[in-house]
C-alpha positions in Angstrom: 23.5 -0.6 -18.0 19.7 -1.6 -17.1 17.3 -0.1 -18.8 15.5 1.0 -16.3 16.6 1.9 -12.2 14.4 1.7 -9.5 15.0 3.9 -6.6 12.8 2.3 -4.0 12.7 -1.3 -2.7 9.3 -1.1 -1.0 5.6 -3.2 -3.0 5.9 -0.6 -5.4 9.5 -0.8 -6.3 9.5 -4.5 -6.4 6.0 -5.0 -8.2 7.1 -2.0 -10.7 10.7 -4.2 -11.2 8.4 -7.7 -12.1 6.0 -6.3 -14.2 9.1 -5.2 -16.6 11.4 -8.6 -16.0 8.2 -10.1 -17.7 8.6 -7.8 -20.7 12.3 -8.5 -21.0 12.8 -5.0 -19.3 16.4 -5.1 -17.8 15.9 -3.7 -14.0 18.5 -2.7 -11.0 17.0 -1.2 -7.8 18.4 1.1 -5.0 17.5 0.5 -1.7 18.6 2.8 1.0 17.9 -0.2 4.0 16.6 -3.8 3.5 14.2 -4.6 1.1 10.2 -3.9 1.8 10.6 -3.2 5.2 9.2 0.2 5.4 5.4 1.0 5.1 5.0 -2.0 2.9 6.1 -4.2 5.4 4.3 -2.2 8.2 1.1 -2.0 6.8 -2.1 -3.9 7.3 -2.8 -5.4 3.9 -6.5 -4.7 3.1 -7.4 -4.8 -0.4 -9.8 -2.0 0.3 -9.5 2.1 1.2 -11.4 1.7 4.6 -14.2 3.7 3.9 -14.1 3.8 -0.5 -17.1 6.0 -0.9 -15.1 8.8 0.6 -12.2 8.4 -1.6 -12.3 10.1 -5.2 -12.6 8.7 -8.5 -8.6 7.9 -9.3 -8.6 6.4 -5.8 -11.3 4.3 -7.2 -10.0 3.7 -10.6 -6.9 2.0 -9.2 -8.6 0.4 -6.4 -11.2 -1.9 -8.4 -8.2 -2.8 -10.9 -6.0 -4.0 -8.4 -8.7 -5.9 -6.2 -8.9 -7.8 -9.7 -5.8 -8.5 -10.1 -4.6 -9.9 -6.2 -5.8 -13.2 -6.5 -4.3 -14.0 -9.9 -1.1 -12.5 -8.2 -1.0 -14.1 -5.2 -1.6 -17.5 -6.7 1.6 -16.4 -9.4 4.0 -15.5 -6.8 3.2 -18.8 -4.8 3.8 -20.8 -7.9 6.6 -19.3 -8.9 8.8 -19.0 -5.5 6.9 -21.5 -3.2 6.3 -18.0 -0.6 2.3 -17.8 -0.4 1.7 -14.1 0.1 -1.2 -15.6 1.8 -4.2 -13.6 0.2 -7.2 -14.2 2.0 -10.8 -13.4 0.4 -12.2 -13.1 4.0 -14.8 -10.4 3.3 -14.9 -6.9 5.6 -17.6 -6.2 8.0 -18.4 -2.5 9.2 -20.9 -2.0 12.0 -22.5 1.0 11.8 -20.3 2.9 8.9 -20.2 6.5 8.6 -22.1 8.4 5.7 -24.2 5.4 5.4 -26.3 7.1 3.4 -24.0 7.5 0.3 -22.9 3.7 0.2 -25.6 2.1 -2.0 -25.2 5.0 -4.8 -21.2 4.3 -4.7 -21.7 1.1 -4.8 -24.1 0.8 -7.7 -21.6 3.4 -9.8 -18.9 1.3 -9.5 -20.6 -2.2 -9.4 -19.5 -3.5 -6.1 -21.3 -6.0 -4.0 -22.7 -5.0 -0.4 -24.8 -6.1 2.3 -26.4 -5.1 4.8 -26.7 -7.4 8.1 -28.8 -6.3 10.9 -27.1 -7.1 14.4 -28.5 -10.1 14.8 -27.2 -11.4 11.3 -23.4 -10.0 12.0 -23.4 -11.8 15.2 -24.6 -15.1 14.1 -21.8 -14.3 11.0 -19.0 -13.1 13.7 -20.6 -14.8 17.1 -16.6 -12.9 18.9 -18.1 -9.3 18.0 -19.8 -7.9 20.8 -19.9 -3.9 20.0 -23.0 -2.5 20.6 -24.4 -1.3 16.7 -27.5 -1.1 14.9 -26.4 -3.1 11.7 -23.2 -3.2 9.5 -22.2 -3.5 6.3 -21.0 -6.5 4.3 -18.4 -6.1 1.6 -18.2 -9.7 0.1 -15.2 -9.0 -2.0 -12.4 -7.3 0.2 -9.2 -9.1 0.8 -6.5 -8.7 2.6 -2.9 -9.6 1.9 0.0 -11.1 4.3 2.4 -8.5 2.9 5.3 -9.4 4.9 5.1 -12.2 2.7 4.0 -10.5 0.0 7.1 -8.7 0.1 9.3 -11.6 0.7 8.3 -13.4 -2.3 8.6 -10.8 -4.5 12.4 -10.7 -3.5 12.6 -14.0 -4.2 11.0 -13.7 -7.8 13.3 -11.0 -8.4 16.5 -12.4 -7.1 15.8 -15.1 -9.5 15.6 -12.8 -12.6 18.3 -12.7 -14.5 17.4 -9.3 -16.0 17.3 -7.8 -12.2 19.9 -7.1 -10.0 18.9 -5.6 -6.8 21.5 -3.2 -4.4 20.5 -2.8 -0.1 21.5 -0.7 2.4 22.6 2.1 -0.2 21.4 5.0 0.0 20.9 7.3 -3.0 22.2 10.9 -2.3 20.4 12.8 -5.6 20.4 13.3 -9.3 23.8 14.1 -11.6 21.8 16.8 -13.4 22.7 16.7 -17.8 22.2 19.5 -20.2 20.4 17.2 -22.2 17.4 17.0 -19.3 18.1 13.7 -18.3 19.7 13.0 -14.7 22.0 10.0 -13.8 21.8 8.5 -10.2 24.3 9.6 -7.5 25.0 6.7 -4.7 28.1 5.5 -2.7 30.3 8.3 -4.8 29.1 7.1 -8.3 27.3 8.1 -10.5 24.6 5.4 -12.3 23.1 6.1 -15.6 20.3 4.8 -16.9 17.7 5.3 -20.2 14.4 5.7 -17.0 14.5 6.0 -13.6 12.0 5.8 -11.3 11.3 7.1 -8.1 9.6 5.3 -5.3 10.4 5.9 -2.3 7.1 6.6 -0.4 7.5 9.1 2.4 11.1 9.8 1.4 9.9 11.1 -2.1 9.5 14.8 -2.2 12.9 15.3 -0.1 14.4 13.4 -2.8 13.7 15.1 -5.8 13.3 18.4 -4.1 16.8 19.5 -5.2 15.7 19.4 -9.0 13.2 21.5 -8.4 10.4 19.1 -8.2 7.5 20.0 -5.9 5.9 16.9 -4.3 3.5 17.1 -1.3 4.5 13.9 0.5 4.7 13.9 4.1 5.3 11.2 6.3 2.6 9.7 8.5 3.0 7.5 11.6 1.0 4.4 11.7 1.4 2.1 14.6 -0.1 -1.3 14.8 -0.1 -4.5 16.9 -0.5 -8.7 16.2 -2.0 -10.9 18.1 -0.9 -14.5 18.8 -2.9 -17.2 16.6 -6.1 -17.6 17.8 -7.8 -20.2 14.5 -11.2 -18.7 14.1 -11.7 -16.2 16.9 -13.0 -13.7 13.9 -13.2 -14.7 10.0 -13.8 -11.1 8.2 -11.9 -7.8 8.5 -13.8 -6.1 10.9 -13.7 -2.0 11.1 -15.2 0.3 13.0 -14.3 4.1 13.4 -11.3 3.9 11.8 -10.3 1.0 13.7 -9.9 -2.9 12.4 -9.6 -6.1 13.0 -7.6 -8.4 9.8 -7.9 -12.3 10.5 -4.9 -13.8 9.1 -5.0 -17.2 7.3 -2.9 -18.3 10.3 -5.3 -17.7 13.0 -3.3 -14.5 13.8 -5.1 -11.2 14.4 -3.6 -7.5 13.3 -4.9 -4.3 15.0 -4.6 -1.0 13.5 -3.7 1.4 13.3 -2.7 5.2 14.5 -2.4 8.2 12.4 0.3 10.7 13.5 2.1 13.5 12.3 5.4 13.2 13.6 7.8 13.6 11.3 10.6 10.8 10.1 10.2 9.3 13.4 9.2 5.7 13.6 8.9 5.0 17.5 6.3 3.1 18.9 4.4 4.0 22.3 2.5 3.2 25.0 -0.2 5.2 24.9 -0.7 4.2 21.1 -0.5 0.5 22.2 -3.0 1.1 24.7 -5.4 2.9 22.4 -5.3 0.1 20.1 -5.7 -2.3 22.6 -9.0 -0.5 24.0 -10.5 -0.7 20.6 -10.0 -4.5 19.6 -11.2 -5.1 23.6 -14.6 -3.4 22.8 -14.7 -5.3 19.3 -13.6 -8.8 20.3 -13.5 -8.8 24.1 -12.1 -12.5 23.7 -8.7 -11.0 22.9 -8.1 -9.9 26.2 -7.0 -13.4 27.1 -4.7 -13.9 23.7 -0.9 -12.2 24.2 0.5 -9.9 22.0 3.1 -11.0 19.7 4.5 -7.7 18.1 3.9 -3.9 18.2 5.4 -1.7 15.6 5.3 1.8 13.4 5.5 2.4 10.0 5.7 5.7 7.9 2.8 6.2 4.9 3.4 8.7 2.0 0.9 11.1 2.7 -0.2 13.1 -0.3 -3.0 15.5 -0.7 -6.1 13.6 -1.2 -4.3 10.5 -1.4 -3.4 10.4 -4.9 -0.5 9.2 -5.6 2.0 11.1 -8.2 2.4 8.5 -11.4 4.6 9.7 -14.3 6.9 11.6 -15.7 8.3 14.4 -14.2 8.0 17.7 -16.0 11.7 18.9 -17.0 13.6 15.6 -17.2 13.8 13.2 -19.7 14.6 10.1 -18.1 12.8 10.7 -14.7 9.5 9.4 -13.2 7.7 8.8 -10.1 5.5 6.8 -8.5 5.0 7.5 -4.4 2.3 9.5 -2.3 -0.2 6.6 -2.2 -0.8 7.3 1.6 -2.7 3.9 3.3 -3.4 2.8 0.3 0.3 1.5 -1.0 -1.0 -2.2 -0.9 -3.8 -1.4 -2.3 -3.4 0.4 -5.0 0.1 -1.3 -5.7 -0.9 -3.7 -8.9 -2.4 -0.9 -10.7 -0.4 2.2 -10.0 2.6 -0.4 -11.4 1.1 -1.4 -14.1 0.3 2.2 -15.1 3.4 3.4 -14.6 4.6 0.4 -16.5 2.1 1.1 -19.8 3.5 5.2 -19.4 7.6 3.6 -19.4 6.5 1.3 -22.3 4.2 3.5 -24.0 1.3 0.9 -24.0 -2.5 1.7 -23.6 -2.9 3.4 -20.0 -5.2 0.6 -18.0 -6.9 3.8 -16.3 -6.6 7.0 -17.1 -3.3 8.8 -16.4 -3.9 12.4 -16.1 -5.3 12.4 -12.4 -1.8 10.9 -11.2 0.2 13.1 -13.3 3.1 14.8 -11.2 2.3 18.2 -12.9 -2.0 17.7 -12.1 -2.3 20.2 -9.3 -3.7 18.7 -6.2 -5.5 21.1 -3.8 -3.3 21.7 -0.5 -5.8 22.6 1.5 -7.4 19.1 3.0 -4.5 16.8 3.0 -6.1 13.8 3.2 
């Protein structure tokens, strides 16, 4: 028996499962398809909310941690499997931002580094952007993350483990409730037992635990995105701009995203989205009209209200806990919502304060996200 199960083979699954290999934690994980190839594998992987002074202070709290913390992981999981996750320290640049005025007083509360370029200066920096703007914004320290590879090497670190095991393509169909308040987990007709389980399975989350009386406001949320072909150079920084954005690959390659649409479970892709996304990186980089697209996809975020995710225990059950809702911030977020939910299995010193994330906090309905 492992000492802890994993329901959930996406960044936060696998993260959650090498944080407690490394503590001697034993560790199997349920996967309902292949692993990290939901909205892990979908997203963009900027180490950044897009617009952080309009997220709240637990968005913030786990976002400054984990921007720490990529490098030092990054440069781990490279050593360890020889898969380079690929983080790239590129720097974001947002022409003409929205709420401009309430960046510098963020900023200086949370002591993050900004700039701010006139047009001039963003061209000279980023000579492919021709968008017509006043002057942008110049976050030195945002990232991004190949997470496709991210992902991959994560597998590979766990695979290795000998206190992991790790099941695909098997879908988990609920919770054997006990009269003692703990639940065992019901897949493939059998029943697995476990001292912890934790839940993380993004947008799949609240229909999950629903049956146990659990009341989780995640919905899924359609993101659709496109790659360009290697183009070495064309841009160096993220680039966004209305909710738009540009991520330079270490490769030369280019990723465009990304929609938001509320359609259910359903993960198709579309024209009309492709389109849209193409107008926007023509009017950033008109260069790109003569590179070829190499993919178009769709992924499903966990939306949950504000975008907090729900960390912790859940109220009623012994053995049970959660960690899911992160919304478009799964990547980024993902090294410190695991390592909080690792020091709440462990009972260690919480690295942020847990009570914002708790399952049971209320979270107000009302503005989603």
């Amino acid at each position: 028996m492992a000492d802890v199960v994993i329901v959930g083979g996406g960044v936060i699954g696998l993260l959650l499962a090498k944080d407690l290999v490394q503590r001697s934690v034993s560790v199997r994980i349920i996967e309902q398809g292949d692993v990290g190839r939901e909205a892990s594998w979908a997203g963009g992987g900027i180490v950044s909310p897009l617009y952080p002074w309009n997220y709240s202070a637990p968005i913030t709290a786990l976002a400054s941690w984990a921007q720490q913390a990529y490098p030092q992981l990054a440069a781990e999981l490279s050593a360890l499997t020889g898969i380079d996750p690929e983080f790239n320290p590129c720097g974001l640049l947002m022409p003409d931002p929205p709420n401009r005025a309430e960046i510098a007083h963020w900023a200086d509360r949370n002591q993050k580094q900004f700039g701010i370029l006139s047009r001039h200066a963003a061209v000279e920096q980023e000579p492919a952007l021709q968008l017509p703007f006043e002057e942008a914004v110049w976050w030195p320290h945002i990232g991004n993350i190949r997470n496709p590879r991210l992902l991959r090497s994560l597998q590979a670190y766990l695979e290795a483990a000998p206190n992991c095991s790790i099941q695909t393509r098997c879908p988990v169909q609920g919770f054997e409730q006990r009269a003692n308040g703990r639940v065992g987990v019901i897949t493939d007709g059998k029943t697995i037992e476990a001292p912890k389980v934790v839940v993380c399975t993004g947008a799949w989350s609240g229909q999950l635990l629903a049956p146990l009386g659990c009341t989780m406001l995640v919905d899924p949320v359609k993101g659709q995105m496109l790659v360009f072909e290697p183009r070495p150079g064309l841009i160096n920084s993220i680039i966004l701009h209305e909710g738009r954005y540009l991520i330079p690959r270490r490769d030369g390659r280019i990723v465009v995203g990304s929609t938001l649409e509320f359609t259910g479970f359903d993960k198709s892709t579309s024209g009309d989205a492709r389109s849209a996304l193409l107008e926007k990186a023509y009017q950033l980089v008109p260069a790109l009209q003569s590179v070829s697209v190499e993919a178009h996809w769709a992924g499903l975020r966990p939306g949950a209200p504000h975008g907090i995710p729900y960390i912790g225990e859940l109220p009623g059950w012994e053995n049970l806990y959660v960690n899911a809702g992160h919304f478009r911030n799964g990547l980024v977020l993902a090294p410190a919502s695991v390592r909080l939910m690792t020091n709440l299995l462990l009972g260690e010193t919480p690295i942020v304060d847990p009570r914002p994330y708790h399952p049971q906090t209320p979270r107000p309905s009302a503005e989603m996200f």
